[in-house]
C-alpha positions in Angstrom: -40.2 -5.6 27.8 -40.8 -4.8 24.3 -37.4 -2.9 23.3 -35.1 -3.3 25.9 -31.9 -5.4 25.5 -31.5 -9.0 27.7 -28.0 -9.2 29.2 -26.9 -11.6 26.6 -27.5 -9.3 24.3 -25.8 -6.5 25.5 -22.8 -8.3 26.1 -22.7 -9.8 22.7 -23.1 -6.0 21.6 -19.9 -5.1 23.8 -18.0 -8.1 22.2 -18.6 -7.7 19.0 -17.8 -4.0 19.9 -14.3 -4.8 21.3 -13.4 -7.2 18.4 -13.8 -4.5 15.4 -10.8 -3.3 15.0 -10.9 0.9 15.0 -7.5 1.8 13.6 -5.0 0.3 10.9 -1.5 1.0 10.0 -0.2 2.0 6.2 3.1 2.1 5.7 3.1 5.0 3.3 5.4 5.4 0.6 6.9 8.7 -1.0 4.5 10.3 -3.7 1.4 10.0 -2.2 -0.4 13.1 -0.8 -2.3 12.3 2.8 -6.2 13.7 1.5 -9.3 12.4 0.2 -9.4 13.9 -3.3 -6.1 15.9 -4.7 -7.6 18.7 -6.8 -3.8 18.6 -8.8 -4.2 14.8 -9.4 -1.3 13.7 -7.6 -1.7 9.9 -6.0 -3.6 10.2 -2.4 -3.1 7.4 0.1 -6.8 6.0 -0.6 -5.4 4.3 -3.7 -3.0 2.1 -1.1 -6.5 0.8 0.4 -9.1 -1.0 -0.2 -12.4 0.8 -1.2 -14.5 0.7 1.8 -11.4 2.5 3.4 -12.5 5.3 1.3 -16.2 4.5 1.6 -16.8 4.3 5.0 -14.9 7.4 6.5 -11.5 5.9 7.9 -9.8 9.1 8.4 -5.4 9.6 8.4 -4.4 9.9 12.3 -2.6 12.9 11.1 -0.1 13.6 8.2 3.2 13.0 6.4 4.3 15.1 3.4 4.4 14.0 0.1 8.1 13.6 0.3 7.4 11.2 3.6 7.3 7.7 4.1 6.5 5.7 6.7 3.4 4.7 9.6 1.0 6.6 9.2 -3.0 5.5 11.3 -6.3 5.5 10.4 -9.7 5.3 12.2 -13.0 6.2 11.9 -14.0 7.6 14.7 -12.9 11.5 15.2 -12.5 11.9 18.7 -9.9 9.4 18.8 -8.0 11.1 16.0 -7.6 14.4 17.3 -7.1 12.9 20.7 -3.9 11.0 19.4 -3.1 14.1 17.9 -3.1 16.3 20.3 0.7 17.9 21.4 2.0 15.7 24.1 -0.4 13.0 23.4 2.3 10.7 22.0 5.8 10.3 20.9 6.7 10.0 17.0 10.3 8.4 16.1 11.8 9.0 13.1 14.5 8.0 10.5 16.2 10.7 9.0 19.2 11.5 6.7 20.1 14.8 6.4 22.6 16.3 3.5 25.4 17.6 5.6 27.3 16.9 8.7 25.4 17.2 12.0 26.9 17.7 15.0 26.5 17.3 18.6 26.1 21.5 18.5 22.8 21.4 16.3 21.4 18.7 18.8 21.6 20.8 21.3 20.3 23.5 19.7 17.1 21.3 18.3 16.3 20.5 22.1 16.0 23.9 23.4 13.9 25.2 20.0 14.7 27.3 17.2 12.5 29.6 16.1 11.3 29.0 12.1 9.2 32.4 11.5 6.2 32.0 13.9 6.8 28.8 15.1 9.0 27.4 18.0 10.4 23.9 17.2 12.2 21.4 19.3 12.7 17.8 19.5 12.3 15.6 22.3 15.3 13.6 21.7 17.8 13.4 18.1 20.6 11.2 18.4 23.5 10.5 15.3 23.2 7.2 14.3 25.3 6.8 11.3 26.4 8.7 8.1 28.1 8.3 4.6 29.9 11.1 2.3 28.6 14.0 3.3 25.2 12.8 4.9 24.1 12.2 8.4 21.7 9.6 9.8 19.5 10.5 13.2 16.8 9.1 14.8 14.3 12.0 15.7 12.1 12.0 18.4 8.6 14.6 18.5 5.9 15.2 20.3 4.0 17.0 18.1 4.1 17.9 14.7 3.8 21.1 13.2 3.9 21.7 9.3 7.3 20.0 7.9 8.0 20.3 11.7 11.6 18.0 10.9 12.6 19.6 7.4 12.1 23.1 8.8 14.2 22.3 11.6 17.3 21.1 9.9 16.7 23.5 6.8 17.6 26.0 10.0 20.8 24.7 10.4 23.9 25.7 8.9 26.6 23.2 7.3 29.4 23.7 9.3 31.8 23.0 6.3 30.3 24.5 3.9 28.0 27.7 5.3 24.6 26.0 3.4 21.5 25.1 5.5 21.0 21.3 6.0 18.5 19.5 4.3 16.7 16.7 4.8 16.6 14.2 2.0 14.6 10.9 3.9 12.4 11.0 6.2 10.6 8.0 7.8 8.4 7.6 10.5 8.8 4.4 12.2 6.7 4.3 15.7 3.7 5.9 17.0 4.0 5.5 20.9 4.4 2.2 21.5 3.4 1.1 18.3 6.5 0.0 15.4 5.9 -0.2 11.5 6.2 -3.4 10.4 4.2 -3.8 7.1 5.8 -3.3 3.7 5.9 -0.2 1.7 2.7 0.5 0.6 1.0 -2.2 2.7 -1.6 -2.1 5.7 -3.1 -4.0 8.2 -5.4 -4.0 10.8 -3.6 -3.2 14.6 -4.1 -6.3 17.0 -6.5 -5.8 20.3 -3.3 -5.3 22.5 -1.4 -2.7 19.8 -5.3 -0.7 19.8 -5.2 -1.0 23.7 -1.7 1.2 24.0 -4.1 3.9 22.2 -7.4 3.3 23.3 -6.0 3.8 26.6 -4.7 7.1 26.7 -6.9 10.3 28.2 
């Protein structure tokens, strides 16, 4: 009947459906502000992509600071982005090195919460992983991110050798569920049908 899809159609709709890819991974560098237009100027994470990027509404899954680096997401379609960002939806890790000496004390303090003026924030998991001088290296673990969520957390925290607040001078994200950065700074791709699936997935 005049209108009406055959079966061949339809499932050549579905496949073709299934094989456009619906999110892509930049691995944002430092300096660039997370928006469509910066009213101060500043470099936004458009410039890392190509035009149609910009054109065609792929959105950031959401945000790292200016002073953040790392994987950030993009789509187009909004109900997936505010589903992957939803608290609890999925787990960040992070690479972070902090300007003082952590201690297993503030760990424990992170995972119950401290209160930064109205918010309560807590990790899921932070574990030492190295240092140098007078600088500590963790791995950070969230599931969910407030505003500066990490850098408020340590900036909380007091030096235990010298009485000043820590501070956190890198910060990179590295997954997104099951998903690892592996592009070059200020590179992107497309994700793979199976990386998609690990989001596409979830209720």
């Amino acid at each position: 009947m005049g209108g009406e899809l055959s079966i061949v159609e339809i499932a050549t709709k579905k496949t073709l459906m299934s094989l456009s890819p619906r999110l892509l991974m930049l691995h944002k560098p430092k300096g660039y502000v997370v928006t469509r237009n910066d009213e101060s100027g500043r470099k936004t994470v458009y410039q890392l992509l190509p035009e149609w990027a910009f054109s065609q509404g792929w959105m950031p899954v959401g945000r790292l600071d200016l002073d953040s680096k790392g994987l950030l997401l993009f789509t187009q379609d909004s109900k997936l982005a505010d589903r992957l960002t939803r608290p609890g939806s999925c787990r960040k890790i992070y690479e972070v090195w902090v300007r003082g000496l952590v201690q297993q004390e503030h760990l424990v303090k992170m995972l119950k919460g401290i209160k930064v003026e109205k918010d309560l924030l807590k990790v899921v998991n932070a574990t030492i992983t190295g240092g140098a001088g007078h600088k500590t290296r963790l791995e950070v673990e969230l599931d969910e991110g407030k505003n500066r969520h990490i850098r408020r957390l340590f900036g909380a925290l007091q030096d235990p050798q010298f009485g000043t607040p820590l501070k956190v001078l890198e910060l990179k994200r590295v997954q997104i569920g099951g998903l690892k950065l592996d592009t070059a700074s200020g590179k992107w791709r497309f994700l793979m049908p199976e990386e998609e699936s690990l989001f596409l997935e979830m209720k």
